[in-house]
C-alpha atoms as one frame of an Amber mdcrd trajectory, in Angstrom:
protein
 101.428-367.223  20.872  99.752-364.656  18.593  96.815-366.865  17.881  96.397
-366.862  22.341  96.600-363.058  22.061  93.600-362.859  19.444  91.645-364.912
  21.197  92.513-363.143  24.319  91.532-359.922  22.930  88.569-361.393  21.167
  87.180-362.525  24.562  87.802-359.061  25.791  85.865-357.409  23.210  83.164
-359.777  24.395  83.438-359.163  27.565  83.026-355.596  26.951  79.955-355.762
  25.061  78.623-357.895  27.333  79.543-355.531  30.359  78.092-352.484  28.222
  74.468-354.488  27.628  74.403-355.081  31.542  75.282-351.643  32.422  72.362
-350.346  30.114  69.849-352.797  31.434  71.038-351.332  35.372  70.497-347.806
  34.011  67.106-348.323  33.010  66.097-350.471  35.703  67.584-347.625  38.285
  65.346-344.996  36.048  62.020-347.033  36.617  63.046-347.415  40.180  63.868
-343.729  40.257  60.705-342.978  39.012  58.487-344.662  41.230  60.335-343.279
  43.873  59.773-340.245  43.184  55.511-340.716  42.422  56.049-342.425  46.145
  57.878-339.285  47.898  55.006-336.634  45.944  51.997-338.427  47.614  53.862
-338.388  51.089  54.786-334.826  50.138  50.713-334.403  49.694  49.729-336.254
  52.596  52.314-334.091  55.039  50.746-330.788  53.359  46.975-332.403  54.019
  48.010-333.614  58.028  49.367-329.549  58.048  46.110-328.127  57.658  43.929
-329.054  60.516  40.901-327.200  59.663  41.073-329.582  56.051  41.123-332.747
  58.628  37.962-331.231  60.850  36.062-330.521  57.355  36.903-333.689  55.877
  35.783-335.570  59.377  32.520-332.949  59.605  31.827-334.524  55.702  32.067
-337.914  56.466  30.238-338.016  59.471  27.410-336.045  57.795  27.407-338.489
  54.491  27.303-341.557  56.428  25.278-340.789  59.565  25.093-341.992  63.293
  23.764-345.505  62.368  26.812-346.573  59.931  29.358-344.730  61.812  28.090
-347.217  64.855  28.314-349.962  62.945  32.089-349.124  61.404  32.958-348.164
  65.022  32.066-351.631  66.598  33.389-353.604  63.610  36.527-351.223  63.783
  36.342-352.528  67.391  36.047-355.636  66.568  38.857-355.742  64.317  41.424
-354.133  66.145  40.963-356.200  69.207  41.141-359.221  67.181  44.507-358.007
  65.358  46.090-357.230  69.232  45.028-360.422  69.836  47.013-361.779  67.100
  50.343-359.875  67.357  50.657-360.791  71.014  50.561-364.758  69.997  53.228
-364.323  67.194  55.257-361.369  68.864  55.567-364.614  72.037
């Protein structure tokens, strides 16, 4: 009977440990996760405070379409065309 009890208990200690090492793997796991989280929610945080300010959105729209010019914004606009159509296209034959 006693030798069942010490290898009951030795089994437990085991167990323990082995309980301990997978609760310290979660915890750091749940830390990286945490973490990248939280890099995720400060660029939305910075993308809400840019969509606030509309004069930033006009200036940054004035800045583009004076860097690029009326001939490449034509040609983005009719291969943005292009592309969009196409993707409808494609939703409506796997949405039915």
């Amino acid at each position: 009977m006693k030798r069942r009890a010490l290898e009951l208990e030795q089994r437990r200690h085991v167990l323990i440990a082995r309980s301990a090492a997978h609760r310290a793997v979660l915890a750091a796991e749940v830390e990286q996760i945490a973490n990248r989280l939280e890099r995720v929610d400060g660029r939305i945080d910075a993308v809400r405070r840019f969509f606030a300010r509309p004069w930033l959105l006009l200036g940054g729209a004035a800045a583009v379409l004076t860097l690029l010019g009326p001939r490449k914004l034509l040609r983005i606009g009719t291969r943005g065309a292009v592309w969009f159509g196409t993707a409808r296209r494609v939703l409506r034959l796997v949405q039915h």
